[in-house]
C-alpha positions in Angstrom: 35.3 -14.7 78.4 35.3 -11.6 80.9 32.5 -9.4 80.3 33.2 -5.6 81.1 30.3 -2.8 81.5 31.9 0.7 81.9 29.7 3.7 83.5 30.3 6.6 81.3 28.7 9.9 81.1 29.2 12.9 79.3 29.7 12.4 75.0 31.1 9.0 75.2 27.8 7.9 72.8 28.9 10.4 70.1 32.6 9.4 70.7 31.6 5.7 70.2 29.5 6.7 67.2 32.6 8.7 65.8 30.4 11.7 65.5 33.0 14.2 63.8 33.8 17.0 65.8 32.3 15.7 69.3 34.0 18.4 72.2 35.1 16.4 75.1 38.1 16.3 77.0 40.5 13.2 77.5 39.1 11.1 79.9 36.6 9.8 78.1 39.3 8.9 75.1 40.9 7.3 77.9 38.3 4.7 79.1 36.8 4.4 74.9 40.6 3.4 74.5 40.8 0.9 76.9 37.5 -0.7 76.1 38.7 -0.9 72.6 41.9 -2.9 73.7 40.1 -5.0 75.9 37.7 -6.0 73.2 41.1 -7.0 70.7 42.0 -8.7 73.8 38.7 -10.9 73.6 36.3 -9.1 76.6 32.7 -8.7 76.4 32.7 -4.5 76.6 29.7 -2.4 77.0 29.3 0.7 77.9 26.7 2.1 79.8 26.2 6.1 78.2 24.2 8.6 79.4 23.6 10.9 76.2 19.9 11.7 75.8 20.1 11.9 72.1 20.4 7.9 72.2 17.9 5.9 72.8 18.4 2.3 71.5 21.6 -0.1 72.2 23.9 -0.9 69.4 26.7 -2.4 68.5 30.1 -0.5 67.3 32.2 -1.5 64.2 34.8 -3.0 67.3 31.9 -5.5 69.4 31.1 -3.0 72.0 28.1 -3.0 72.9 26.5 0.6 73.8 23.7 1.1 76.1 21.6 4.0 76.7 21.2 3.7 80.2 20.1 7.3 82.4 17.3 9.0 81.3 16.7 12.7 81.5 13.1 13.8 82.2 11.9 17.3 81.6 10.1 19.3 84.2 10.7 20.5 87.9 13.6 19.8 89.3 12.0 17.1 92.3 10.3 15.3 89.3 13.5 15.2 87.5 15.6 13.0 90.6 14.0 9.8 90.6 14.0 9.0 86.8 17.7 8.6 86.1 18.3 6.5 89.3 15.5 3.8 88.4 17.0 3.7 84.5 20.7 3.4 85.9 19.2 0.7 88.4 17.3 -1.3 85.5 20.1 -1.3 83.3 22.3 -2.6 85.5 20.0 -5.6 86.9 19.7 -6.5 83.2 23.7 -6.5 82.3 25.4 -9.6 82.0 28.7 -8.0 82.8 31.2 -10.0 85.3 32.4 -6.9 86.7 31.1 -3.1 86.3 34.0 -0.2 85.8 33.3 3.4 87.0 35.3 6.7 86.7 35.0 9.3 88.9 32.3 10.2 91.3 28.9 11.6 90.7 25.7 10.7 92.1 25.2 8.0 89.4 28.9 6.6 90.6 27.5 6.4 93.7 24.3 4.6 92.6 26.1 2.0 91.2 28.1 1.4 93.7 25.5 1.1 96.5 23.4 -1.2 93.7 26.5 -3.5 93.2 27.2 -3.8 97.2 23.5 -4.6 97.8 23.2 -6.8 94.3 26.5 -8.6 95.0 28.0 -8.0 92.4 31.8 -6.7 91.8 33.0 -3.6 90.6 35.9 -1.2 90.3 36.2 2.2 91.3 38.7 4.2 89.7 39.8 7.7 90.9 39.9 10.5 88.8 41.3 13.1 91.0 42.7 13.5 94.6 39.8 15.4 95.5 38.0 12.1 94.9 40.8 10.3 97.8 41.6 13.5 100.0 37.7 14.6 101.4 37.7 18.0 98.9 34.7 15.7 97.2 32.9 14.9 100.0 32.8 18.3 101.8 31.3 20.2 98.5 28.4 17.9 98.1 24.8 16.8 99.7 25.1 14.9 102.6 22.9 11.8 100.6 26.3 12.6 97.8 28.2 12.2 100.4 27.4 8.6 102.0 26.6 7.0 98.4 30.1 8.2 97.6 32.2 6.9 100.8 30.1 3.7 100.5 30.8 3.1 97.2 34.8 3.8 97.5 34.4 1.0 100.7 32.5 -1.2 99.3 34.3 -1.3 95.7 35.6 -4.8 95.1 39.1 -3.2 94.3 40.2 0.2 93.6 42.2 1.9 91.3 44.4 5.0 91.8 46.5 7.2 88.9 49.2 7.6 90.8 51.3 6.5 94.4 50.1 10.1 96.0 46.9 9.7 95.0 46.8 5.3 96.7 48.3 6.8 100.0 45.6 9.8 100.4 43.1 6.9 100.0 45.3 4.3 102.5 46.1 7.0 105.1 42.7 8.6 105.4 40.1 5.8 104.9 42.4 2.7 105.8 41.9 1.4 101.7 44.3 0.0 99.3 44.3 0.5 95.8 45.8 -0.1 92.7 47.9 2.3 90.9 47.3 1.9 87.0 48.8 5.0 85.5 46.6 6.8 82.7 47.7 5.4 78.9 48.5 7.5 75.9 49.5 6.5 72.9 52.1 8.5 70.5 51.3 9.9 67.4 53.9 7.8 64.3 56.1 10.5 63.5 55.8 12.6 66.5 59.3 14.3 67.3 59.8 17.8 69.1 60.8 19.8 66.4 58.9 21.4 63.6 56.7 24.9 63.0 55.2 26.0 66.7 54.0 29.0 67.5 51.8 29.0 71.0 52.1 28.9 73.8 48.8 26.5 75.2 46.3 25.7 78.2 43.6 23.0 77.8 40.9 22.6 80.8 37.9 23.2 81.6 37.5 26.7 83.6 37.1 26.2 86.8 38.5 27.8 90.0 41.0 25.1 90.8 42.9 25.2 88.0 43.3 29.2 88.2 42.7 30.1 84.5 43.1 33.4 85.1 46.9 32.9 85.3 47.1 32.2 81.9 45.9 34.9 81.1 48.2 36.7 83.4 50.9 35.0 81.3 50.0 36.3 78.3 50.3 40.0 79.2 53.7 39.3 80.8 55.1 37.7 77.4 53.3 39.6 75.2 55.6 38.5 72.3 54.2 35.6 72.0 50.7 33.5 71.4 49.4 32.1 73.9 45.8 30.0 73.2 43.2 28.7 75.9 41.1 25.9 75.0 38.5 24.8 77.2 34.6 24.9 78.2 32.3 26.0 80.8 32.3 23.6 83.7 28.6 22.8 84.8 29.6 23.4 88.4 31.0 27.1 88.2 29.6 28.4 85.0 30.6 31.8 85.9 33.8 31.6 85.5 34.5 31.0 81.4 32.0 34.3 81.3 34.3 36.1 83.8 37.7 34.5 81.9 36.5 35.8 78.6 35.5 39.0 80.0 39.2 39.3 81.3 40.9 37.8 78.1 39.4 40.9 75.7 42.1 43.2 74.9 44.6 40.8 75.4 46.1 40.8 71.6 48.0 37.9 71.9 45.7 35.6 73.4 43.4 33.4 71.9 40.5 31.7 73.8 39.4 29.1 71.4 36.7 27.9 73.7 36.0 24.4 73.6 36.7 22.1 71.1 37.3 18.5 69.8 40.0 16.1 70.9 41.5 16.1 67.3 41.7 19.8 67.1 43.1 19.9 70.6 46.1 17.8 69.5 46.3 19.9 66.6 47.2 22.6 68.8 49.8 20.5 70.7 51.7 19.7 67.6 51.7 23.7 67.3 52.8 24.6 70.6 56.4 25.5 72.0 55.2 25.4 75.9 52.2 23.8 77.5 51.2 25.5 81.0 49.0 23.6 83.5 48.1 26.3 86.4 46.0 23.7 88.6 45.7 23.5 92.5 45.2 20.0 92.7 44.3 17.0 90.0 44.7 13.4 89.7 47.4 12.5 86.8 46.3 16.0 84.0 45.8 13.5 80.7 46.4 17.0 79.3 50.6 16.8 80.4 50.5 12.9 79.3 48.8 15.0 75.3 51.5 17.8 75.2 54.3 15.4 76.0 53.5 12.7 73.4 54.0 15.6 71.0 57.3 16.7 72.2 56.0 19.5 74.3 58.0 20.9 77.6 55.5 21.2 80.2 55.6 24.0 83.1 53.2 23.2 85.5 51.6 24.0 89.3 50.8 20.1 89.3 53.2 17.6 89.1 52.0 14.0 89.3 54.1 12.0 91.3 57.3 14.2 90.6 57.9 12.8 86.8 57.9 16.3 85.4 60.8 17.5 87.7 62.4 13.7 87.8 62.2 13.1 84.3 63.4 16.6 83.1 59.9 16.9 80.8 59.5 20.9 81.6 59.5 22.5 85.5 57.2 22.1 88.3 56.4 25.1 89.9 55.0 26.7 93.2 54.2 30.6 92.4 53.1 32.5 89.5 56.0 34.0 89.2 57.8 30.8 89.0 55.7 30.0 86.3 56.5 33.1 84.6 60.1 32.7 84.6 60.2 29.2 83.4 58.1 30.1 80.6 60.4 33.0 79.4 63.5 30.9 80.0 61.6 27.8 77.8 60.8 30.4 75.0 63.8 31.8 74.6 65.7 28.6 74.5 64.8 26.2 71.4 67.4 24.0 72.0 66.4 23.1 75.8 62.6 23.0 74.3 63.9 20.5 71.9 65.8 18.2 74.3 62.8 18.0 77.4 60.2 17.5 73.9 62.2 14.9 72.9 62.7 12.9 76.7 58.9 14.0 76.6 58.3 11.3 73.8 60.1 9.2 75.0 58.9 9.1 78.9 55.3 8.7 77.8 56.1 5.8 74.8 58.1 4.0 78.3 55.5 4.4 81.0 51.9 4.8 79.4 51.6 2.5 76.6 48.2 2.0 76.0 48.6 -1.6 75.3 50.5 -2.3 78.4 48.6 -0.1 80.1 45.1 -1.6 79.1 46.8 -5.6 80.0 47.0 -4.3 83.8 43.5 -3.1 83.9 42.2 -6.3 82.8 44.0 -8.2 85.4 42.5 -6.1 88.1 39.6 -6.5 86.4 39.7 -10.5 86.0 41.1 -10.5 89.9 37.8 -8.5 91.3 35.3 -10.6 89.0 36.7 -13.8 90.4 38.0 -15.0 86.6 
């Protein structure tokens, strides 16, 4: 039996405990997801959380296995550096796990990953964005961030990538191959593009690189219509929600819900006529993979590996303006909304199928733990 330990931080312990109303965006759905699959597929899964309001492993209803692993000490910030690293480090010397599965980079990603190199032990590392494969990563943090991070990405047993862009940053720039495992999402029974929808939606969290403020932009162009923001202060730049609400007052036909629970966030998918992603960069934006499964056109800045332009699932677009007129054309054409909704449903139920999707990762997975 392959035994799985996944590094997760952020709210995956409330997720796991199906705390009602948890906020969190999709990522950590994605990776709950999969270790749900790969425990119906008979794994060992355990996830390794980081929520300080946990305290004591448990087991789910599924068989995973939950471990409070980082702990957060109170007091000045030098006091406050060495404690998480020696928890991470004890929990994983006492995990039985054949291979250890980490999304993203942090510090604690890079922990692990200098642990596992020195330990001997495999694990995966899995990219999150192209800022993790192109350098933008490497050149905003400490140098000490900096080396744990390039050493884990050389020293990962394999490597995962979300899309064919984001394998041959990695390949052409640091000589690696990865992987590419697109991200999985599953479509709701009875999902179809039609139906009552009245906004027009953006889901992220606010930060500079995916240029809120065009949104808001947006919404004073078309003032016809609703437009609703739904996102949360990023840790990183908490200045700019502050400076995106400030900007969004007065805007009558704009709604910043702030952030709020996955459920609710599909809620507002099934309601919306046009999802806008405004992004400079990302990796594969679950939140185009959340508005497609419910028949929503997509205009977007980002377009992962073409499939919005070559699949006919909304426009990619350059400039604002751009954006601006492919909006308007969308709104004022239900028919054409219909038809990209409905390939929409259909492109997602074809290429991410969480099943399928799930079945690939535990090969990789199987492959680096020598199973």
């Amino acid at each position: 039996m392959l035994r799985v330990a996944f590094l997760s931080l952020g709210p995956t312990a409330k997720l796991l405990r199906g705390i009602p109303g948890t906020r969190t965006g999709g990522a950590e759905h994605q990776i709950i997801v999969i270790g749900r699959i790969l425990r119906r597929l008979g794994c060992e899964v355990e996830f390794l959380v980081s929520d300080p309001d946990f305290s004591e492993p448990w087991r789910t209803d599924d068989g995973i296995y939950v471990v409070p692993t980082i702990d957060f000490p109170r007091g000045p910030r030098f006091l406050r550096a060495l404690p998480p690293i020696i928890s991470l480090i004890s929990t994983l010397r006492r995990s039985r796990a054949d291979v250890f599965y980490v999304w993203g980079v942090s510090r604690m990603t890079g922990i692990l990953g200098l642990y596992c190199s020195l330990a001997r032990r495999p694990y995966v590392f899995a990219l999150q964005s192209n800022m993790d494969a192109d350098g933008t990563y490497e050149s905003v943090v400490s140098s000490v961030d900096r080396i744990l991070f390039r050493r884990a990405l050389r020293r990962a047993t394999r490597i995962v990538a979300q899309t064919r862009v984001q394998a041959e940053i990695l390949n052409e720039r640091l000589g690696l191959r990865s992987t590419v495992i697109p991200n999985l999402c599953s479509v709701r029974d009875g999902a179809s593009a039609g139906g009552d929808r009245e906004y027009v939606t953006w889901v992220g969290s606010f930060r500079s690189v995916k240029r809120p403020g065009w949104f808001i932009e947006l919404a004073k162009v078309h003032r016809g219509h609703k437009f609703v923001m739904i996102g949360g202060r990023n840790a990183a730049e908490p200045d700019v929600f502050d400076e995106m609400r400030k900007e969004a007052e007065g805007v009558e036909n704009l709604q910043l819900v702030g952030q709020v629970s996955f459920e609710e966030t599909r809620w507002y998918y099934r309601r919306s006529l046009v999802h806008v992603l405004t992004s400079r960069t990302e990796g594969f934006p679950n939140v185009i993979l959340e508005a497609l499964s419910e028949g929503v056109p997509v205009v977007t800045t980002f377009d992962p590996d073409g499939i919005v332009a070559r699949y006919g699932l909304g426009y990619a677009c350059s400039s604002f303006e751009e954006v601006s007129a492919r909006v308007g054309e969308l709104l004022s054409d239900e028919g054409l909304r219909v038809e990209m909704g409905e390939r929409g449903i259909e492109y997602v139920r074809e290429h991410h199928d969480s099943e399928k999707v799930a079945e690939r990762l535990m090969e990789v997975l199987k492959s680096a733990a020598g199973v």
